[in-house]
N, C-alpha and C positions, 0 to 999 in steps of 0.2 A: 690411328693412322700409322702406316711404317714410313721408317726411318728415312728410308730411298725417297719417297711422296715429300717428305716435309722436306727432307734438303732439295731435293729439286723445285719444289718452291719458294725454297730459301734463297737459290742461286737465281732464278728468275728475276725477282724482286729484288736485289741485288744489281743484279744486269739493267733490266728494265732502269732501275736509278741511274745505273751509271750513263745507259746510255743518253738521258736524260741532258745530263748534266754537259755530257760530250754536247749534244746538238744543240743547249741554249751557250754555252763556250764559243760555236764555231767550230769544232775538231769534231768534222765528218767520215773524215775517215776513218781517227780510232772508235767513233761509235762505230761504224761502219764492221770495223774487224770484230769488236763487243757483240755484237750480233750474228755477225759470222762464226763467232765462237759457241756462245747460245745456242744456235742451231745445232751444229756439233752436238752440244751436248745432249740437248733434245733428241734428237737421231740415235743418241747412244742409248738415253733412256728409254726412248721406244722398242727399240733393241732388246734392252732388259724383258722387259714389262711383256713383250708380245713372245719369247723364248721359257719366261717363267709361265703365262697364261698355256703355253703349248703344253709344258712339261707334262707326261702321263702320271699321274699320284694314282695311289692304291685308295680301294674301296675306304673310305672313313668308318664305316660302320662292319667289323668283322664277328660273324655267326659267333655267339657262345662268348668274347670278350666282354667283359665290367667293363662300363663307364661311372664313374661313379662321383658325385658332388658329397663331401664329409662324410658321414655314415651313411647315405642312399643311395641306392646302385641300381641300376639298368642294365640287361645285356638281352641281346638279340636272339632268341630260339630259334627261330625260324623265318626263313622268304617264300612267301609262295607267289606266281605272278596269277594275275587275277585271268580268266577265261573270257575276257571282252574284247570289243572292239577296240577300246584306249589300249595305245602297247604301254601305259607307263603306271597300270592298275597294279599293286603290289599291296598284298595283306602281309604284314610283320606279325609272328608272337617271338610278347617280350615276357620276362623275369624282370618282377621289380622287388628287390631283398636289401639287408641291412647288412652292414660289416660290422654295429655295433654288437656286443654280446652281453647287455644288459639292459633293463627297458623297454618297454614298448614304445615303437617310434611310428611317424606317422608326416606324410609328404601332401602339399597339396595338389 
C-alpha cells in the first residue's frame, strides 16, 4: 500500500473518532467543522490520486532492455501486432540469458 493510501486512512479514522466523540459531547458544531475539514481533505486527495492516474508514463517494457531478478534476465527482441480482428493481439520475442558467468543456471 503507499504511503498517501495509509495516511489518509489514518486521518479518516482519526476524524471519524473525533467526530464521534464531538456528537456524543453535544459540540455539533466543532464536529460540524471536523467534517468540513475531512472533506477538504478528501477533495484534495482525490485531486492527488485522479492528476497522478492521468499522468502519461512511458512504455514499461522497452525493445532490447534487461529486466533481470539475481542472475536471470529477460529483455524484449521484438513487438509484432498480430493480423486480427482483436486490435490488442501482440506476439513479443523475448531473450531469456544469465548475468551469471559461471555455472549452469536454470529458471522455472
Amino acid at each position: 500500500m503507499s504511503v498517501l493510501l495509509l495516511a489518509g486512512l489514518l486521518a479518516s479514522v482519526v476524524t471519524l473518532t473525533t467526530v464521534s466523540v464531538f456528537c456524543l459531547r453535544g459540540e455539533f458544531r466543532r464536529a460540524g467543522q471536523a467534517i468540513f475539514r475531512w472533506g477538504i481533505g478528501l477533495a484534495v486527495y482525490t485531486a492527488i490520486i485522479m492528476v497522478t492516474a492521468l499522468n502519461p508514463r512511458e512504455a514499461p517494457l522497452k525493445i532490447g532492455a534487461p529486466y533481470c531478478d539475481d542472475d536471470m534476465c529477460v529483455s524484449v527482441e521484438s513487438v509484432t501486432r498480430m493480423p486480427q480482428q482483436d486490435a490488442s493481439s501482440y506476439r513479443l520475442g523475448i531473450r531469456l540469458f544469465t548475468r551469471a558467468n559461471h555455472g549452469p543456471r536454470s529458471t522455472n
